[in-house]
mmCIF file of the C-alpha atoms, coordinates in Angstrom:
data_MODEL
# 
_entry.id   MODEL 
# 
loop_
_atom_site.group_PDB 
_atom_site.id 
_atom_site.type_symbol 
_atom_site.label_atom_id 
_atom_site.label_alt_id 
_atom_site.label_comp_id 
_atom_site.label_asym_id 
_atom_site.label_entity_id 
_atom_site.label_seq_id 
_atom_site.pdbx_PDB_ins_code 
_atom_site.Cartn_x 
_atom_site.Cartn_y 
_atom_site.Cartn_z 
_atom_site.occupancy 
_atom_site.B_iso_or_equiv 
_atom_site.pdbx_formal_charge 
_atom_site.auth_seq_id 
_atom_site.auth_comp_id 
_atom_site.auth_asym_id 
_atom_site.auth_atom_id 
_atom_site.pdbx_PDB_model_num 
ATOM 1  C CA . UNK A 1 1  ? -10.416 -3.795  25.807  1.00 0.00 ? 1  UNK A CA 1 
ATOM 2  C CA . UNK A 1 2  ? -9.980  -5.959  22.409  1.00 0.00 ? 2  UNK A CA 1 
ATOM 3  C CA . UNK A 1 3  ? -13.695 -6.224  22.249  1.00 0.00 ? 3  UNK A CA 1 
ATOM 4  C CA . UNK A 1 4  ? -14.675 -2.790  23.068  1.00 0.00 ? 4  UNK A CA 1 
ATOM 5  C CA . UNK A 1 5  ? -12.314 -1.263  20.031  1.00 0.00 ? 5  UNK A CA 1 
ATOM 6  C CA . UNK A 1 6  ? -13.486 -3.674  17.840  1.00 0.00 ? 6  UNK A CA 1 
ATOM 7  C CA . UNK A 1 7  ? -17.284 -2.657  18.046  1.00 0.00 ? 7  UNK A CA 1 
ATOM 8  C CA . UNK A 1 8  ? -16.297 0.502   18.329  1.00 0.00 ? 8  UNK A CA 1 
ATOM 9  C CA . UNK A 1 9  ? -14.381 0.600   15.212  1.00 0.00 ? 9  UNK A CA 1 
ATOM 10 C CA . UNK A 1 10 ? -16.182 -1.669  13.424  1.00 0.00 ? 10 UNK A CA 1 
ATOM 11 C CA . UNK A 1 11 ? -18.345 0.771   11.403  1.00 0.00 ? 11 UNK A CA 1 
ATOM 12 C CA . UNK A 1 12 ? -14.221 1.809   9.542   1.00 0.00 ? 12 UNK A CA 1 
ATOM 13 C CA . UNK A 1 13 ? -14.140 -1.671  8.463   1.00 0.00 ? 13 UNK A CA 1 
ATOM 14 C CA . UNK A 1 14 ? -15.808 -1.262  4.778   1.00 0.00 ? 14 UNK A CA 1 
ATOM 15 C CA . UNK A 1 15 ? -13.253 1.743   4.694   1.00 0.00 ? 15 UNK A CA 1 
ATOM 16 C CA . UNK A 1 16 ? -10.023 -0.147  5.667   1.00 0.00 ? 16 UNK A CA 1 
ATOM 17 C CA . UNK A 1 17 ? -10.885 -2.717  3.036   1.00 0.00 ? 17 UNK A CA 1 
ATOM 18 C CA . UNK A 1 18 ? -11.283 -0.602  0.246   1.00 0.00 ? 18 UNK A CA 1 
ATOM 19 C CA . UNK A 1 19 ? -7.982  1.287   1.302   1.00 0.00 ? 19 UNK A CA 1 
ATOM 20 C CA . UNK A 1 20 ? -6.330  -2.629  1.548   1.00 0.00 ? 20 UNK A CA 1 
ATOM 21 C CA . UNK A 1 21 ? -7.994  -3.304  -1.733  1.00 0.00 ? 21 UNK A CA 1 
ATOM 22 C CA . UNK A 1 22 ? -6.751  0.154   -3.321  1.00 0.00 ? 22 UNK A CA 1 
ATOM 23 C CA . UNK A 1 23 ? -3.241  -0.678  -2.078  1.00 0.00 ? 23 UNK A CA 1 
ATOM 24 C CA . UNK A 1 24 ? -3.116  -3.846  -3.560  1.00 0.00 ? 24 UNK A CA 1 
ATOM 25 C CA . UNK A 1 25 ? -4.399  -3.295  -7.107  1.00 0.00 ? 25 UNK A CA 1 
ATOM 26 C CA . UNK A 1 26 ? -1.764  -0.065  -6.864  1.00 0.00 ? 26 UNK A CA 1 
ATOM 27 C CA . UNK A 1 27 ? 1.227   -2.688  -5.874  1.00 0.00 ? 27 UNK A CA 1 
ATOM 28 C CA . UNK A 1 28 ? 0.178   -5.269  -8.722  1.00 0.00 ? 28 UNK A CA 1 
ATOM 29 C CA . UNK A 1 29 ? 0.104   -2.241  -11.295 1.00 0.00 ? 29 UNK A CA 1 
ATOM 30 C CA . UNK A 1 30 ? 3.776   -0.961  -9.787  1.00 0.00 ? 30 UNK A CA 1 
ATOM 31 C CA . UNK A 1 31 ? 4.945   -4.657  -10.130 1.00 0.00 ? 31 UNK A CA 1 
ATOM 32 C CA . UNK A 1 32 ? 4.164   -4.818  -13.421 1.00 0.00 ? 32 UNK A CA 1 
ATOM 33 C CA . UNK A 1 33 ? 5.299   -1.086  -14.421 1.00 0.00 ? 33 UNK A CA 1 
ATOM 34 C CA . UNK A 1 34 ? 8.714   -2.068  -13.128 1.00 0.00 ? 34 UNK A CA 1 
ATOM 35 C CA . UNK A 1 35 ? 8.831   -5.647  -14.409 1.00 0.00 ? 35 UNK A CA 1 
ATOM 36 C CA . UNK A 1 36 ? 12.809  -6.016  -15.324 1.00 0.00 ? 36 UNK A CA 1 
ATOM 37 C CA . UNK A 1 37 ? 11.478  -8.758  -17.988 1.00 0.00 ? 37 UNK A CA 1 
ATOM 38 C CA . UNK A 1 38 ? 11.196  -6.412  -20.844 1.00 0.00 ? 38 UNK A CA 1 
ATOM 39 C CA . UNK A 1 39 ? 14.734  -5.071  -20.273 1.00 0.00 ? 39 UNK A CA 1 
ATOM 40 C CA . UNK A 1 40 ? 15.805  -8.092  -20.577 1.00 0.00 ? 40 UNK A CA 1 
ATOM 41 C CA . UNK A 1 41 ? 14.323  -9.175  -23.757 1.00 0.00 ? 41 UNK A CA 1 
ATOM 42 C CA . UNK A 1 42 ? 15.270  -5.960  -25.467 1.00 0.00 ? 42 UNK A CA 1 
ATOM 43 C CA . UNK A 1 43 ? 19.027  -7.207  -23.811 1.00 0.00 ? 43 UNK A CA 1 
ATOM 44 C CA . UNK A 1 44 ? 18.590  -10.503 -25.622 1.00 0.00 ? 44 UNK A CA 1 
ATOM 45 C CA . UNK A 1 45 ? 17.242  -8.807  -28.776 1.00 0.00 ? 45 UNK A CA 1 
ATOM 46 C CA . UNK A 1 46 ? 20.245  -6.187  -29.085 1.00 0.00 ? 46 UNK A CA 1 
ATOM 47 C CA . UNK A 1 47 ? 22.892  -9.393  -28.381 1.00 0.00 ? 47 UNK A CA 1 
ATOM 48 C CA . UNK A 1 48 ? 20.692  -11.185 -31.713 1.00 0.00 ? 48 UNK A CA 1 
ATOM 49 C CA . UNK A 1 49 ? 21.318  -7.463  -33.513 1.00 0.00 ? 49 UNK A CA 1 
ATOM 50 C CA . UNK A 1 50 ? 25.453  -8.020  -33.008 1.00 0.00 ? 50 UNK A CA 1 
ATOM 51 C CA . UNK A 1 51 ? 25.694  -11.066 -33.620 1.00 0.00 ? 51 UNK A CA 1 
ATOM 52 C CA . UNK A 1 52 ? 23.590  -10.576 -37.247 1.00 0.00 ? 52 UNK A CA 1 
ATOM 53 C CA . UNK A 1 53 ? 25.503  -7.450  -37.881 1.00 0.00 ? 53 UNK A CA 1 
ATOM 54 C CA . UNK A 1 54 ? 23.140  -5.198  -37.628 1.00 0.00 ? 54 UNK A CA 1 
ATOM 55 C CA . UNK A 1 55 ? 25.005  -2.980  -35.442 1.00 0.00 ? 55 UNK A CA 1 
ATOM 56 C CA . UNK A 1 56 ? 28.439  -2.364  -34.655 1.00 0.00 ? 56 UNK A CA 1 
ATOM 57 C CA . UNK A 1 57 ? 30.308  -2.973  -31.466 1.00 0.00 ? 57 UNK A CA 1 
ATOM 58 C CA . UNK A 1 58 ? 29.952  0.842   -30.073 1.00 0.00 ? 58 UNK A CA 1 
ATOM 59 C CA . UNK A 1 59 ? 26.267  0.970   -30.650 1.00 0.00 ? 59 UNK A CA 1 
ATOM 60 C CA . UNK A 1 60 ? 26.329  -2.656  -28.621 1.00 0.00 ? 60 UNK A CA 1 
ATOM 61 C CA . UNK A 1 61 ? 28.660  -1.078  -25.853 1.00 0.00 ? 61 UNK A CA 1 
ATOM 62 C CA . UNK A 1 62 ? 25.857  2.138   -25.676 1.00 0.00 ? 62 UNK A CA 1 
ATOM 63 C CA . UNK A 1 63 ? 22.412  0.420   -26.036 1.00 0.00 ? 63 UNK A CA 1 
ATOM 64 C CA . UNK A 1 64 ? 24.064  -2.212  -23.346 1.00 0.00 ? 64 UNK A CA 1 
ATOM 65 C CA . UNK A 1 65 ? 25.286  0.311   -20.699 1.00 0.00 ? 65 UNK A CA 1 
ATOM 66 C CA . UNK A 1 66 ? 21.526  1.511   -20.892 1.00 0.00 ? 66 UNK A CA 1 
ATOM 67 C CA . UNK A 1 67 ? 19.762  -1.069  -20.719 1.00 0.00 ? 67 UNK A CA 1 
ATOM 68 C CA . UNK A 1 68 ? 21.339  -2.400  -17.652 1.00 0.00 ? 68 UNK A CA 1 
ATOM 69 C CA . UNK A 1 69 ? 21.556  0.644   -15.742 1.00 0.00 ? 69 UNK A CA 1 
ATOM 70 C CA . UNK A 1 70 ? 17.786  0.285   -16.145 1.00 0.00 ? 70 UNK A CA 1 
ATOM 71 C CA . UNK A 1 71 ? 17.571  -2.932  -15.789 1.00 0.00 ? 71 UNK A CA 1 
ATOM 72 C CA . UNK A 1 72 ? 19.694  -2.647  -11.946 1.00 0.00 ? 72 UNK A CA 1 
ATOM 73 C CA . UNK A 1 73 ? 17.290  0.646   -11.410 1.00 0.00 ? 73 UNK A CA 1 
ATOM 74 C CA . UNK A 1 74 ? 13.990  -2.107  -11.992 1.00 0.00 ? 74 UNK A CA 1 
ATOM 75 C CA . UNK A 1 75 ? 15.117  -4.305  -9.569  1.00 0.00 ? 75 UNK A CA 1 
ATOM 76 C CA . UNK A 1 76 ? 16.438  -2.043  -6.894  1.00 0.00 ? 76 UNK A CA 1 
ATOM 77 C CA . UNK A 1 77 ? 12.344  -0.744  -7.260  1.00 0.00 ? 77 UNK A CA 1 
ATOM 78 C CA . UNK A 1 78 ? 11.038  -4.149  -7.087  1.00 0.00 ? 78 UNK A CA 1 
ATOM 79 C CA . UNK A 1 79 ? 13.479  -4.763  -3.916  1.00 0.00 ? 79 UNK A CA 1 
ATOM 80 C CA . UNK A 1 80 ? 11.744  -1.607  -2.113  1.00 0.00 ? 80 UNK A CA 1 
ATOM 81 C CA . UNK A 1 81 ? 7.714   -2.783  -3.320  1.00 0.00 ? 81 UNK A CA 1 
ATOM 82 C CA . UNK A 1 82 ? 8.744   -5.782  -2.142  1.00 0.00 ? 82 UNK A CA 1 
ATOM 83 C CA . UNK A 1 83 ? 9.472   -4.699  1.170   1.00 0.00 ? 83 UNK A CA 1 
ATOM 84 C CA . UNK A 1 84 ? 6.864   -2.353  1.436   1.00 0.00 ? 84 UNK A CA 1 
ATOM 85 C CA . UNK A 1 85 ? 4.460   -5.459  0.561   1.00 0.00 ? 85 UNK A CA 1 
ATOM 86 C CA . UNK A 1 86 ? 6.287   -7.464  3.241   1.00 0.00 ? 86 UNK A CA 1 
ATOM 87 C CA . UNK A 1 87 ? 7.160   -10.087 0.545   1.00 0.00 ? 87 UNK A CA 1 
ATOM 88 C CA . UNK A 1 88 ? 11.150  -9.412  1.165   1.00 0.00 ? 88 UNK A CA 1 
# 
């Protein structure tokens, strides 16, 4: 019966690979939409900012509590592509 569906179904094959092709560019482009490396570097940068005095310890406390709520959203999202790529 393997055989049979094959032929049979062979004429969908140019049609599942561009849909496995489609999927892949979309997961690379995801991936590096939800990259957490940027959040950290602006985490690094804003440490540099305190500790040169450019801003106070509130604005710190703020910007911080941002960026790592976003940082812990990225990699819950990279968790899930991950996943749904079967890398995880």
């Amino acid at each position: 019966m393997g055989l049979i569906t094959q032929i049979l179904t062979s004429p969908l094959a140019p049609v599942r690979g561009t849909w496995w092709v489609l999927d892949q560019v979309v997961l690379t482009a995801e991936r590096q939409y939800y990259d957490p490396a940027p959040v950290m570097q602006e985490l690094r940068e804003l440490e540099q900012d305190l500790l040169d005095g450019r801003i106070d310890e509130a604005e710190f406390d703020r910007r911080e509590d941002e960026l790592l709520d976003r940082l812990e959203w990225l990699e819950a999202r990279q968790r899930e592509l991950d996943a749904r790529s079967g890398q995880g």
